[in-house]
C-alpha positions as a printed Julia matrix, in Angstrom:
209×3 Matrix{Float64}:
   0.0     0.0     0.0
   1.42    3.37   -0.75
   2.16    6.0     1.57
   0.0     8.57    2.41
   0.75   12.05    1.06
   2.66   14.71    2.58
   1.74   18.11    0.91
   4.33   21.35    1.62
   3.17   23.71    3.37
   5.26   26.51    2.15
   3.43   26.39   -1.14
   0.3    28.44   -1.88
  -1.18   25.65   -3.8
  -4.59   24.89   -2.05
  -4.6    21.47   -0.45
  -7.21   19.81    2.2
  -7.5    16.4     3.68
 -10.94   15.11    2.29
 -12.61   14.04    5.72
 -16.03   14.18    7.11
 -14.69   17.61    7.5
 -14.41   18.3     4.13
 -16.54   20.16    0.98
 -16.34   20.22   -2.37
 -15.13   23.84   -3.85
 -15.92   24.48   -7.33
 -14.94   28.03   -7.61
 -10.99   26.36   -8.23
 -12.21   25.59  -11.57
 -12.26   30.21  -12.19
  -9.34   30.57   -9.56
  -6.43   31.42  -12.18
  -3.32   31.16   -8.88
  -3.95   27.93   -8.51
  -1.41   25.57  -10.59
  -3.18   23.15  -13.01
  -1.01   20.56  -13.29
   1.06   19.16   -9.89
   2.35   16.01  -11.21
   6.28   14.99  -11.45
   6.64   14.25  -15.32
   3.71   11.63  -15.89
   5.04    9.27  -12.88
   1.67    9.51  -10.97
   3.51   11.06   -7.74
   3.33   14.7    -7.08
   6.31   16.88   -7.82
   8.97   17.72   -5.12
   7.98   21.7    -5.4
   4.08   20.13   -3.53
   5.04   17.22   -1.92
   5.59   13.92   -1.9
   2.83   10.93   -2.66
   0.89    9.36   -5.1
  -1.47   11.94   -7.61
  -4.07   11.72  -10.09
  -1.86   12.4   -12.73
  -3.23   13.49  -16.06
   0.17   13.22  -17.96
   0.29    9.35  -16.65
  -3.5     8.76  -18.07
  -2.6     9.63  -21.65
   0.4     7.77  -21.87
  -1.13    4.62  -20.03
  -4.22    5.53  -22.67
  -1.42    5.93  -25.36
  -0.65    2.33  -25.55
  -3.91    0.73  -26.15
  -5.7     3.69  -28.07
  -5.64    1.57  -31.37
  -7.83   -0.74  -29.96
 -10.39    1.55  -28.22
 -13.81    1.81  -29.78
 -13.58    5.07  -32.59
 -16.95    6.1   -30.12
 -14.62    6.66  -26.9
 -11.0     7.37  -28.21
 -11.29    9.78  -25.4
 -12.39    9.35  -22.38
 -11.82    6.14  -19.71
 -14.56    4.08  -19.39
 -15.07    3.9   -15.25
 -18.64    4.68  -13.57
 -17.07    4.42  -10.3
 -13.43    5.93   -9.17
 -12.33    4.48   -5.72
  -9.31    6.65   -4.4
  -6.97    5.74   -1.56
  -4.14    8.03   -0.28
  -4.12   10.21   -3.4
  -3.69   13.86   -4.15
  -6.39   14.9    -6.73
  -7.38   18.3    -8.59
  -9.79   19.05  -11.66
  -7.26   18.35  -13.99
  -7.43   14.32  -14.64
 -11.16   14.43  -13.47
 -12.48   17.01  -16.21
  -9.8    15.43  -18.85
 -10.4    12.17  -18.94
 -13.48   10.94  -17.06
 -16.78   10.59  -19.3
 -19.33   13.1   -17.59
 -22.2    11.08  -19.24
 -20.35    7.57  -17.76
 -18.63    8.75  -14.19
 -21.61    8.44  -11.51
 -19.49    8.43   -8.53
 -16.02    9.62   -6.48
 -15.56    7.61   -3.56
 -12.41    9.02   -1.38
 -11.31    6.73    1.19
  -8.55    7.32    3.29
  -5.7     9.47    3.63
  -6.75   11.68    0.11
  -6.29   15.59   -0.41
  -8.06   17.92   -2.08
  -5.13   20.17   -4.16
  -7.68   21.77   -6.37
 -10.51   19.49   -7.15
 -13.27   20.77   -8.83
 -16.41   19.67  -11.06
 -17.8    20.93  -13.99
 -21.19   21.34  -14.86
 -21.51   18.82  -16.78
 -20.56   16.39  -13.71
 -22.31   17.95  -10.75
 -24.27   14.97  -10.82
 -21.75   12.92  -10.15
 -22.01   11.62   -6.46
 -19.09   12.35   -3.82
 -18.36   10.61   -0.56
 -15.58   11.2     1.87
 -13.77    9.24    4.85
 -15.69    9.35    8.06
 -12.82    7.87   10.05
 -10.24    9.97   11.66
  -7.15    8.83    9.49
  -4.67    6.8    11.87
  -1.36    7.46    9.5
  -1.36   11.16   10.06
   0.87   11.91   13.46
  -0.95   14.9    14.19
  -4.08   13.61   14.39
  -2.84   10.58   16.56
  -3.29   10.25   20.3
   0.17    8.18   20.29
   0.42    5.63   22.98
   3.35    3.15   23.59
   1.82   -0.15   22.85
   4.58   -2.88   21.83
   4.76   -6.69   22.03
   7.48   -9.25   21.35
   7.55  -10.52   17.84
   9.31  -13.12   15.58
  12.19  -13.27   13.76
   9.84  -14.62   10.51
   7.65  -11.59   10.94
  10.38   -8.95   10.03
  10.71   -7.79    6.57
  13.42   -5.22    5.13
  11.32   -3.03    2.87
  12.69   -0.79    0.22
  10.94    2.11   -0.85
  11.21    4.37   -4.22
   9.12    7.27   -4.45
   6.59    5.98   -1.88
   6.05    2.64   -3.42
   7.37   -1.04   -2.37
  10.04   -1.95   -4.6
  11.82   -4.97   -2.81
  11.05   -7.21    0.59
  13.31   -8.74    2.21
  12.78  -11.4     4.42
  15.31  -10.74    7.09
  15.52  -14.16    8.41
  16.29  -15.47    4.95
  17.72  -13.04    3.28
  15.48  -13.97    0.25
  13.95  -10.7    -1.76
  10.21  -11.11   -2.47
  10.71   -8.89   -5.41
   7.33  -10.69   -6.84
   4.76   -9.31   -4.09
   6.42   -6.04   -4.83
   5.4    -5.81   -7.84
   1.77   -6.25   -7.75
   1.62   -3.25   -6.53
   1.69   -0.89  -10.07
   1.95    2.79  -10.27
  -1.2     4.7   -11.78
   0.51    4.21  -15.47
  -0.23    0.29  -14.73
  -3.07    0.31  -12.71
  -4.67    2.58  -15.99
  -3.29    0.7   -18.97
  -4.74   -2.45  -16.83
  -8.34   -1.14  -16.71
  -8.07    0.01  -20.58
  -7.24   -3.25  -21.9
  -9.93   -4.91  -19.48
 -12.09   -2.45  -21.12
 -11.4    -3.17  -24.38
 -11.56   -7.1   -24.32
 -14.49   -7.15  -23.0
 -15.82   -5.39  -25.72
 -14.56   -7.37  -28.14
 -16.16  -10.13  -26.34
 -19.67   -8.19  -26.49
């Protein structure tokens, strides 16, 4: 699972943990100081001037759509094909949402938790589309933790070496062993993967239809 996001607060790009707390804002969409694009060259992580984390990345959608747009129906060369987007841990604005999600298709945003809000708006051509939020106080971020010391004795087969790139998992170690587990590692794609996985899901199964 990737890490949750850590957003600078030095910059004056508006960001806002989506909790119970939390409201959509759709005057960003006419609010010209706000950056439009927060991304670190299409890797689906946000760039070191905002942060660090995982982000809806529009540059990492059209290259993940890039590589199966031949095969895409010539009705939706555009637009994904997802009625429902489930978000964990993410930093999202308007950007990918108006870009590349089908306003007659997209019926609901579910944000679970650990997301912020860096700028998300909705068209009107969306404001039908149904938003929910967290309810649960989010237990990874320290300042919202009552911290307690709670420890117990464990293992030597439950300790893992874990290497991590960019917030992601990209080797175990099992420190008993020494043996990598590169392969449970990498189940874990970036947004590039997770997307091009969803188009070409999309597109057999219409060719099945």
């Amino acid at each position: 699972m990737a890490l949750a996001p850590a957003f600078n607060v030095e910059t004056d790009q508006p960001h806002q943990l989506i909790d119970e707390t939390w409201t959509l804002n759709n005057g960003y969409g006419n609010d010209l100081t706000i950056s439009e694009y927060l991304g670190h060259h299409g890797e689906g992580i946000l760039h070191e001037e905002f942060g660090e984390g995982e982000y809806l990345d529009s540059q990492a959608i059209k290259m993940a759509r890039q590589q199966v747009v031949r095969s895409l129906p010539f009705n939706n060369e555009r637009f994904l094909p997802v009625e429902k987007l489930g978000l964990e841990r993410f930093v999202v604005d308007g950007g990918s949402i108006m870009r590349w999600f089908d306003p007659q298709r997209l019926r609901k945003i579910e944000f679970k938790d650990g997301c912020i809000d860096a700028g998300l708006y909705l068209k009107p051509g969306m404001r039908h589309v149904k938003i929910t939020a967290a309810t649960a106080r989010p237990q990874h971020y320290h300042h919202y933790l009552h911290r307690q010391h709670v420890g117990r004795a464990v293992k030597m087969g439950e300790l893992k070496l874990v290497d991590l790139k960019k917030g992601r998992v990209v080797s175990r170690k099992d420190t008993r062993t020494g043996r990598e587990e590169l392969e449970s590692a990498q189940k874990q794609p970036g947004l590039k993967a997770k997307m091009s996985q969803l188009m070409h899901g999309w597109t057999s199964k219409r060719k099945g239809d």
